[in-house]
DOSETI-11307 format. One record per residue (C-alpha): x, y, z; residue number from 1; residue in three letters. Coordinates in Angstrom, 3 decimals. Layout:
<sites>
+----------+----------+----------+------+------+
:     east :    north :       up : resi : resn :
+----------+----------+----------+------+------+
:        X :        Y :        Z :  NUM :  ALA :
...
+----------+----------+----------+------+------+
</sites>
This chain:
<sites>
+----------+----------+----------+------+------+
:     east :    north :       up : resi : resn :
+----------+----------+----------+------+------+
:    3.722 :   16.825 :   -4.961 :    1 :  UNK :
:    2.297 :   18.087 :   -1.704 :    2 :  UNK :
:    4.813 :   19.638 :    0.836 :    3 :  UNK :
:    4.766 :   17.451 :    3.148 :    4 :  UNK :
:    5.985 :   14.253 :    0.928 :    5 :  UNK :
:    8.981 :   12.815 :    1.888 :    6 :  UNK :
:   11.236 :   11.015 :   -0.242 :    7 :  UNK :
:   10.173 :    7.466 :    0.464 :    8 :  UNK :
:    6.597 :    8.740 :    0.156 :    9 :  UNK :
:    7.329 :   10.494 :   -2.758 :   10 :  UNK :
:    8.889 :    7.229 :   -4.310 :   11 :  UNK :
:    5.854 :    5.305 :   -3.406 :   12 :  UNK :
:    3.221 :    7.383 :   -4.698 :   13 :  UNK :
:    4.957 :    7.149 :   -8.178 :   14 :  UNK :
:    5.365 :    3.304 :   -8.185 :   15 :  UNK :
:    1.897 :    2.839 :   -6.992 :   16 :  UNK :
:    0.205 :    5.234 :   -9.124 :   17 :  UNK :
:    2.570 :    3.487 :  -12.105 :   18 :  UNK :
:    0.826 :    0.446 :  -11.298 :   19 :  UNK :
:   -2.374 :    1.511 :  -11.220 :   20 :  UNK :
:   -2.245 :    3.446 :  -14.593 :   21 :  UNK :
:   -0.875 :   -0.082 :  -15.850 :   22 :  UNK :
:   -3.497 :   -2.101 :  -14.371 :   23 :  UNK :
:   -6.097 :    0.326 :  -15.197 :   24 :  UNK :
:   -5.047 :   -0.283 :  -19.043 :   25 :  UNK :
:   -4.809 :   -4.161 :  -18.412 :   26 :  UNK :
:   -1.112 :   -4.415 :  -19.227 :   27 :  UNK :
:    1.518 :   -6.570 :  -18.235 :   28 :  UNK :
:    4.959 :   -5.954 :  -17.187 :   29 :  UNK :
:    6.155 :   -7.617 :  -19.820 :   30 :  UNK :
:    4.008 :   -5.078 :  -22.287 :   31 :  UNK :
:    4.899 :   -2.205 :  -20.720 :   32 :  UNK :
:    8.405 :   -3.238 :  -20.766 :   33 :  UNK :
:    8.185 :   -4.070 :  -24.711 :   34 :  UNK :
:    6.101 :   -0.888 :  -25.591 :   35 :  UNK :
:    8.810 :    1.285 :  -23.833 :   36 :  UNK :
:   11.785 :   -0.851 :  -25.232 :   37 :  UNK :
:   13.344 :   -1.054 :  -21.660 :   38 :  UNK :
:   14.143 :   -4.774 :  -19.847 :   39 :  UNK :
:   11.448 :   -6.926 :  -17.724 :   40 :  UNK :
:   13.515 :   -6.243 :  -14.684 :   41 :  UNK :
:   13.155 :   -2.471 :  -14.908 :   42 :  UNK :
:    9.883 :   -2.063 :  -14.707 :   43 :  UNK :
:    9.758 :   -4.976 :  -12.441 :   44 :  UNK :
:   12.210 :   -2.869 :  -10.320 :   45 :  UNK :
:   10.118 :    0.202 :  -10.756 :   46 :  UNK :
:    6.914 :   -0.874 :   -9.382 :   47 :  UNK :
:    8.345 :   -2.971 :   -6.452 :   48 :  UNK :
:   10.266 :    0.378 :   -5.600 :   49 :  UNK :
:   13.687 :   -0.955 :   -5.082 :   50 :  UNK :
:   14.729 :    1.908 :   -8.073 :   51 :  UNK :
:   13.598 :    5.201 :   -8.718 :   52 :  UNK :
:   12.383 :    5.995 :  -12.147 :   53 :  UNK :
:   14.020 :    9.607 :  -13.783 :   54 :  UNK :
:   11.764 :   12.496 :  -14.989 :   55 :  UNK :
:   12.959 :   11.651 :  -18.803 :   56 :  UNK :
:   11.250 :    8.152 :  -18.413 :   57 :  UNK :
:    8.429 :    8.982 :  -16.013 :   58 :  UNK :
:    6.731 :   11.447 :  -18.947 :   59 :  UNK :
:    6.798 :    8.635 :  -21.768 :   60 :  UNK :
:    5.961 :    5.931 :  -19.433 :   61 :  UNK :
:    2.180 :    8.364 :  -17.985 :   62 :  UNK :
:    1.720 :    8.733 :  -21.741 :   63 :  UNK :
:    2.019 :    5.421 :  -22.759 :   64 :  UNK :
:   -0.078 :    4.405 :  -19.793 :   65 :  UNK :
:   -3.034 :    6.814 :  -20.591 :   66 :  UNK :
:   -2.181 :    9.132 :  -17.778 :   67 :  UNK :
:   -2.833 :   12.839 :  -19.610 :   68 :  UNK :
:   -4.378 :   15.147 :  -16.807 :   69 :  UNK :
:   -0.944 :   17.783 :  -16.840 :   70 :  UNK :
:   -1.506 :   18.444 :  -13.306 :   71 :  UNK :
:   -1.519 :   14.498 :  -12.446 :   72 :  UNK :
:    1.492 :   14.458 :  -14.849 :   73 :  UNK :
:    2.774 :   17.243 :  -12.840 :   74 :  UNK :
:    2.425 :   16.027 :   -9.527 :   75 :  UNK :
:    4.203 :   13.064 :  -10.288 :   76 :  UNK :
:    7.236 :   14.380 :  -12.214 :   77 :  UNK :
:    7.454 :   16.332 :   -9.199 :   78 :  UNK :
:    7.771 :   13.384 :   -6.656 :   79 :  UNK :
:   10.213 :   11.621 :   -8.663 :   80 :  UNK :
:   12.398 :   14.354 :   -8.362 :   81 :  UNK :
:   12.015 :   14.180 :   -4.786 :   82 :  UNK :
:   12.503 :   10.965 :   -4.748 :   83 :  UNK :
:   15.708 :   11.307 :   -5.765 :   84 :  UNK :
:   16.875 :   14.358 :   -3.946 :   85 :  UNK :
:   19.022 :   12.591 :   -1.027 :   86 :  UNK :
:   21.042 :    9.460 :   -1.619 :   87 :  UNK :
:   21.306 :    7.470 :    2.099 :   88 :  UNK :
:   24.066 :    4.997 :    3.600 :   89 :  UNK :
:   21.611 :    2.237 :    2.340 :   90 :  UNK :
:   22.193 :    3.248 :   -1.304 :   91 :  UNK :
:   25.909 :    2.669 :   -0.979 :   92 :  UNK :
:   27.533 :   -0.175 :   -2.461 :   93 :  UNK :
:   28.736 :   -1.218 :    0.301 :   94 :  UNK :
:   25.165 :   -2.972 :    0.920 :   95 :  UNK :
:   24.174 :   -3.084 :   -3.291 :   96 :  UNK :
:   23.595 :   -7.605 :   -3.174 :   97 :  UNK :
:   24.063 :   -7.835 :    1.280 :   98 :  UNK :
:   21.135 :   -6.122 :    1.753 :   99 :  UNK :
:   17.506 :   -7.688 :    0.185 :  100 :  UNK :
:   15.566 :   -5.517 :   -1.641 :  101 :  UNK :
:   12.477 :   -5.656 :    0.638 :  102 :  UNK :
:   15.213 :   -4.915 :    3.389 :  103 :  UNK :
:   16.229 :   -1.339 :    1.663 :  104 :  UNK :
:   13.027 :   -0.411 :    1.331 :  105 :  UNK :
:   12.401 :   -1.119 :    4.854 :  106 :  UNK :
:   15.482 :    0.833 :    5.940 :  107 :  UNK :
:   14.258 :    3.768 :    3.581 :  108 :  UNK :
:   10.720 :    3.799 :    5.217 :  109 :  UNK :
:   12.186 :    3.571 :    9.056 :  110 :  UNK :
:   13.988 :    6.672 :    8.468 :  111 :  UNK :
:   10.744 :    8.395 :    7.839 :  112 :  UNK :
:    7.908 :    6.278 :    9.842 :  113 :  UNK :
:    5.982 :    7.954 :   12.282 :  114 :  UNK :
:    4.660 :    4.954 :   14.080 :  115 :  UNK :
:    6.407 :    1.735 :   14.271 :  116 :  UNK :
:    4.184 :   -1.883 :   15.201 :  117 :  UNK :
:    6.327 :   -4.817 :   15.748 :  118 :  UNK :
:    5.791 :   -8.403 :   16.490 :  119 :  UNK :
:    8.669 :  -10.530 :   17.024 :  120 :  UNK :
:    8.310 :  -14.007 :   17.501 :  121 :  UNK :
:   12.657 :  -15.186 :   17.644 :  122 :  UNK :
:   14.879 :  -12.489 :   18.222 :  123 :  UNK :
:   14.842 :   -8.623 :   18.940 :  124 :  UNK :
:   13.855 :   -6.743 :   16.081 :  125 :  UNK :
:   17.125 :   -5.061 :   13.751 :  126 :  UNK :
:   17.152 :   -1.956 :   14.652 :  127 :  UNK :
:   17.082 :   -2.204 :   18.528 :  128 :  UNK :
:   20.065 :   -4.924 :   18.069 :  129 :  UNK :
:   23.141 :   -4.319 :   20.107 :  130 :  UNK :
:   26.398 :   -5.608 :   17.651 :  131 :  UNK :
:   27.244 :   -8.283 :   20.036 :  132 :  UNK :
:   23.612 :   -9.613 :   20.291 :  133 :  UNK :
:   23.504 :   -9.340 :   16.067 :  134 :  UNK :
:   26.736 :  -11.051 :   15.491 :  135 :  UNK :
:   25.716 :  -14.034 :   18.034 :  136 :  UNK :
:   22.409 :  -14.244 :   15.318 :  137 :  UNK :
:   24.449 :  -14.043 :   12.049 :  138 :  UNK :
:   26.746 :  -16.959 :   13.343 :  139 :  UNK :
:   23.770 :  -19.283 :   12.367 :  140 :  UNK :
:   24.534 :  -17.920 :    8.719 :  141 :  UNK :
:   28.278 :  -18.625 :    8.797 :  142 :  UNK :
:   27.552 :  -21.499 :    6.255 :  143 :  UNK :
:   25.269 :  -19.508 :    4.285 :  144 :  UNK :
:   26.645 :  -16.614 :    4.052 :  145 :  UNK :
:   30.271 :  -14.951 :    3.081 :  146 :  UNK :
:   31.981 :  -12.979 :    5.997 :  147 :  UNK :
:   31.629 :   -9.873 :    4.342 :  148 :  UNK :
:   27.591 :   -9.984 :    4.158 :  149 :  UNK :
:   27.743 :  -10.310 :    7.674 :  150 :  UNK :
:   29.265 :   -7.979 :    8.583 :  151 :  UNK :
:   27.139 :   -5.898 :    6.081 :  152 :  UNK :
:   24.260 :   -7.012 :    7.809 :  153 :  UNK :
:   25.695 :   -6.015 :   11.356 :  154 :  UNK :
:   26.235 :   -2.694 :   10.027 :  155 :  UNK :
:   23.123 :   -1.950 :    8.784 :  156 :  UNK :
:   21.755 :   -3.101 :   12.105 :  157 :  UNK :
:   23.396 :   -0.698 :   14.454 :  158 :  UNK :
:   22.955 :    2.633 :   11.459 :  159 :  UNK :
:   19.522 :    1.359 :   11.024 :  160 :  UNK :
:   19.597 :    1.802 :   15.106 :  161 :  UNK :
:   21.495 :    5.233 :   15.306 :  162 :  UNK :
:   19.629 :    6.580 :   12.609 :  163 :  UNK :
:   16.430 :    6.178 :   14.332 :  164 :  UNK :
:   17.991 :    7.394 :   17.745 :  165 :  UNK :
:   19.249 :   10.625 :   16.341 :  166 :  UNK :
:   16.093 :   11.301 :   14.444 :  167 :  UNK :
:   14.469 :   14.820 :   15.695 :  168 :  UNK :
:   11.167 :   13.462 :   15.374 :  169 :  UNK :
:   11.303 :    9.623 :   16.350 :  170 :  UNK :
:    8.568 :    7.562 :   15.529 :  171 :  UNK :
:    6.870 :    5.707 :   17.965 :  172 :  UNK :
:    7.403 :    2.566 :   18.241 :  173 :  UNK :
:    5.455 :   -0.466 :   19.868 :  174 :  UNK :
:    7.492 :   -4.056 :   19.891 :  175 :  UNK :
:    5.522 :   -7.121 :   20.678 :  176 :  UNK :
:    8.291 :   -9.677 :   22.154 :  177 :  UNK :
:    7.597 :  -13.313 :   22.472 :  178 :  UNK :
:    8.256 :  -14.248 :   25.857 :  179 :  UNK :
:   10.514 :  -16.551 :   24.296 :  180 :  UNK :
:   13.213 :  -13.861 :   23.477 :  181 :  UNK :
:   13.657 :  -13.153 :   26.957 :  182 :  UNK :
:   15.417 :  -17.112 :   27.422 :  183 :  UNK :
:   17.394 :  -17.265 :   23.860 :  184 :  UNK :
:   20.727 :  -16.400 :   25.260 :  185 :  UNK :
:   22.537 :  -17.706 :   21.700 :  186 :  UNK :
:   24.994 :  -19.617 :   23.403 :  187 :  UNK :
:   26.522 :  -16.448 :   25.634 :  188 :  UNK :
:   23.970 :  -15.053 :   28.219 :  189 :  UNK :
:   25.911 :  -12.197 :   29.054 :  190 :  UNK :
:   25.033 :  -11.044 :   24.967 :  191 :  UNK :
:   21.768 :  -11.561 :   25.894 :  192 :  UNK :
:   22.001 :   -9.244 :   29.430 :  193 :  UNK :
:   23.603 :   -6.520 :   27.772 :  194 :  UNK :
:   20.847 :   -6.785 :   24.895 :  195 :  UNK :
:   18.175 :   -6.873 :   27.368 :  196 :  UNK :
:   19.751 :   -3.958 :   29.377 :  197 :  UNK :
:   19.791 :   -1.914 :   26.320 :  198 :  UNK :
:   16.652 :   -2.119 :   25.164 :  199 :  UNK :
:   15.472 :   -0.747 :   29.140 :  200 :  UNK :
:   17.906 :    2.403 :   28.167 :  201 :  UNK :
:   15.202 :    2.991 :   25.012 :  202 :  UNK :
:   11.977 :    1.904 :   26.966 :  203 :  UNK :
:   13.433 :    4.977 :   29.243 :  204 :  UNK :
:   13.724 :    7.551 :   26.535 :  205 :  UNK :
:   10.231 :    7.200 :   25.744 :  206 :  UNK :
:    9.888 :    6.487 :   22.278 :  207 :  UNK :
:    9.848 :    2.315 :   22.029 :  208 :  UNK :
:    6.960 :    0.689 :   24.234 :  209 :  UNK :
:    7.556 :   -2.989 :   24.666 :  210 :  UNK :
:    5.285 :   -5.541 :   25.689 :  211 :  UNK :
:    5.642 :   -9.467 :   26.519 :  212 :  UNK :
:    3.674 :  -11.971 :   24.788 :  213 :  UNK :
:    3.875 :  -14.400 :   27.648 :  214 :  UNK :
:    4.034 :  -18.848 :   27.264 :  215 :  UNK :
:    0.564 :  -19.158 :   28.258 :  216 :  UNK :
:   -1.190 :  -16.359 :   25.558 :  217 :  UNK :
:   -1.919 :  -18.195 :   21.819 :  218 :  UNK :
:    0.860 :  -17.544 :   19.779 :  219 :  UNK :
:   -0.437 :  -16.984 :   15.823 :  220 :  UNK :
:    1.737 :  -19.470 :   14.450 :  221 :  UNK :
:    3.253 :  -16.530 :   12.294 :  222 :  UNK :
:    6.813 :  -15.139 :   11.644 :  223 :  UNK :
:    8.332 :  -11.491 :   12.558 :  224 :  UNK :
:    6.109 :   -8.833 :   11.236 :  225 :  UNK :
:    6.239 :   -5.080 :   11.068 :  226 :  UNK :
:    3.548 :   -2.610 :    9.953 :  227 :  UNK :
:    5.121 :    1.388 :    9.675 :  228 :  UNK :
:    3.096 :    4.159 :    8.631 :  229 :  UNK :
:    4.339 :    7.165 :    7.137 :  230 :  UNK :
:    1.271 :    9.512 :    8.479 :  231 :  UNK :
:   -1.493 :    8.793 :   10.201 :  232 :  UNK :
:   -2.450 :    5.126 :   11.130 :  233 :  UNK :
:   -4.534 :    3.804 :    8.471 :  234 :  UNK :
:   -3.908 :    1.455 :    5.629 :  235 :  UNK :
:   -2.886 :    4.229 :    3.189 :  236 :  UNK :
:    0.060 :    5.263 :    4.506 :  237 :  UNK :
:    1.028 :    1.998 :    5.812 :  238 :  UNK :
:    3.241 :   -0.776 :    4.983 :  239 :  UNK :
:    3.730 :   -4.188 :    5.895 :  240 :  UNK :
:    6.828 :   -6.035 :    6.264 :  241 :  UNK :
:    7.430 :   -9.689 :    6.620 :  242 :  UNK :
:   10.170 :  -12.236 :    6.801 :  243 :  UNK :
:   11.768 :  -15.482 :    8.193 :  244 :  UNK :
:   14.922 :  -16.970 :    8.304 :  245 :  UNK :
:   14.687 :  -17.416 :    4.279 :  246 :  UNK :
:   12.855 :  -14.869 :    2.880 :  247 :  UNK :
:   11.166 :  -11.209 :    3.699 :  248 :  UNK :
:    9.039 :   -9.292 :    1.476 :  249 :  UNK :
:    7.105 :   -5.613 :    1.627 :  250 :  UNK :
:    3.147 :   -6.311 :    1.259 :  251 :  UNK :
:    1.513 :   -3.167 :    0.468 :  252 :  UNK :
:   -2.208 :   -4.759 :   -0.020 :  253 :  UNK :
:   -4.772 :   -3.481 :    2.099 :  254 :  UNK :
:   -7.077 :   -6.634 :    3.193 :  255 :  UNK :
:   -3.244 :   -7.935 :    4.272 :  256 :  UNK :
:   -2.417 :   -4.647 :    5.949 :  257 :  UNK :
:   -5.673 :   -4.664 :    7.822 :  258 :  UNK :
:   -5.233 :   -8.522 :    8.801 :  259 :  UNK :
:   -1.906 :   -7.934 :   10.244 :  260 :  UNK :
:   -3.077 :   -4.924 :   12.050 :  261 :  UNK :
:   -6.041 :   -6.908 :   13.779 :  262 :  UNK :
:   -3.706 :   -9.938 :   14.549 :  263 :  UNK :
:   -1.448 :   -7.162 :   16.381 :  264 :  UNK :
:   -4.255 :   -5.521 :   18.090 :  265 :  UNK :
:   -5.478 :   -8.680 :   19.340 :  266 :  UNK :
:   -2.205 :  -10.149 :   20.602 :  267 :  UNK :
:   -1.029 :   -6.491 :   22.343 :  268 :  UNK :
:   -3.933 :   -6.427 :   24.179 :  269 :  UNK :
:   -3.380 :  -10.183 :   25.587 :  270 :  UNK :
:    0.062 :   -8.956 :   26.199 :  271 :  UNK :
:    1.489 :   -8.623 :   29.873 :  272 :  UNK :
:    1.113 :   -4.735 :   30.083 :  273 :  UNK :
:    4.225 :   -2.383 :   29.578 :  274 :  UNK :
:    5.389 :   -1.870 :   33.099 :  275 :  UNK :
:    5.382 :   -5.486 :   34.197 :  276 :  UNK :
:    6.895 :   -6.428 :   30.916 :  277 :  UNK :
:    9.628 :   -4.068 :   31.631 :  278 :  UNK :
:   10.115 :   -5.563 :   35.299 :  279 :  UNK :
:   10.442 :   -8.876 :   33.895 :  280 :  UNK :
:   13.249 :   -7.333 :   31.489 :  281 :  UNK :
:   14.381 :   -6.168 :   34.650 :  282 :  UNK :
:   14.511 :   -9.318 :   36.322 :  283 :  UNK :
:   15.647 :  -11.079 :   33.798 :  284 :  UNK :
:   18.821 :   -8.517 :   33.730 :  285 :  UNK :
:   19.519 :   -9.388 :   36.813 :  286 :  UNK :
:   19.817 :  -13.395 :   35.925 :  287 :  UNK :
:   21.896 :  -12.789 :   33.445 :  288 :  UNK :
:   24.454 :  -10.555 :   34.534 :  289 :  UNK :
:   24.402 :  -10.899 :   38.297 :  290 :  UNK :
:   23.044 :   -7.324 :   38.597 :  291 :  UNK :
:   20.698 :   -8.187 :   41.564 :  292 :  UNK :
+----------+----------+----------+------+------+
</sites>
């Protein structure tokens, strides 16, 4: 493992190259699973990255997959064990069954992104939530879902948000806002002022850029979307993360990664530019909590 691999990185470059040694072989999941005598869901759970696999199953696994260079063998026995070196908040089981899968693994990569792309089409993204602004969302879920994966769900919000804040080497991070966001007031517009007047205090620490994708640009007719990158900005160190109100998943294929990433380009350039986006925070501020 290179010095520079992180433990998410480290975690991905064993599941990927897992899969590819499997594809390369033409096996299935299922195969591997019945060759190695372990359940579906493992290596199911392997490859998707929402486990780790151990040293002690990583050797028989290469060997049964037809990986035999020592130093390949090496390299990766090496990043599981990083992989595994530091166990975060997100592992705890506090969050094991509140949390998605894809949403860990999100978490996971945040803590280690160096650039952050964001388009969000409803609501501010997670991690810039404020807990009043998050709990007016999850009240839309009160049928749905049980009190305590709410509040599990707030939580992970604002550490997902502090976590970030107190990193010594923040990412960057660019949010595309549909102009929309700036009028959902979820029933309470002072939630909404205090969300809005948060999000300046960030803009002003100079590590989130925010544009507006004003009413009269064409909107893609797409959900929230993320792409992070854990290195420089190009497809392989990137991923992608999607979701709606029902569903989210982490995409990882590059013709999707690129697609996203030209979608993004396109609609941050058609954006209303950073400063006047920030006045119309501003502005908007002022409606809301009689500021002016």
């Amino acid at each position: 493992m290179s010095s520079g691999d992180t433990p998410a990185v480290a975690r991905r470059k064993v599941r990927l190259a897992i899969k590819d040694a499997r594809n390369a072989k033409g096996d299935t999941q299922t195969q591997v699973a019945e060759a190695m005598e372990w359940s579906l869901s493992k290596v199911m759970r392997i490859e998707s990255g929402e486990v780790t696999i151990s040293q002690n199953d990583l050797r028989p696994l290469l060997a049964h997959l037809g990986v035999k260079d020592r130093r390949a063998v090496d390299d990766l026995v090496q990043a599981a064990k990083a992989s595994k070196q530091r166990r975060q908040w997100w592992d705890d089981k506090r969050y094991h069954g509140m949390l998605t899968p894809a949403l860990r693994q999100l978490i996971s990569f945040e803590a280690e992104a160096t650039v952050m792309r964001h388009f969000c089409s409803a609501v501010f993204p997670g991690f810039l939530q404020t807990r009043e602004y998050a709990r007016g969302i999850m009240k839309f879920y009160e049928l749905e879902m049980a009190e305590e994966e709410i509040e599990a769900r707030i939580e992970s919000r604002i550490r997902r948000q502090d976590m970030l804040r107190q990193r010594a080497n923040r990412p960057q991070v660019y949010a595309l806002l549909d102009q929309s966001i700036l009028m959902r007031t979820l029933g309470d517009p002072p939630i909404l002022g205090k969300q809005l007047a948060d999000v300046l205090e960030v803009i002003q620490d100079d590590w989130v850029t925010v544009r507006i994708a004003p009413f009269d640009s064409p909107h893609p007719g797409i959900g929230t979307f993320e792409i992070l990158y854990l290195g420089t900005e190009d497809a392989g160190h990137a991923i992608l993360y999607r979701e709606n109100s029902t569903a989210d998943e982490i995409v990882e294929d590059p013709m999707k990664l690129k697609q996203h990433r030209s979608l993004w380009d396109r609609m941050w350039d058609a954006a209303v530019h950073e400063e006047q986006s920030v006045a119309m925070i501003r502005k908007r501020v002022d409606e809301l909590l009689g500021t002016a």
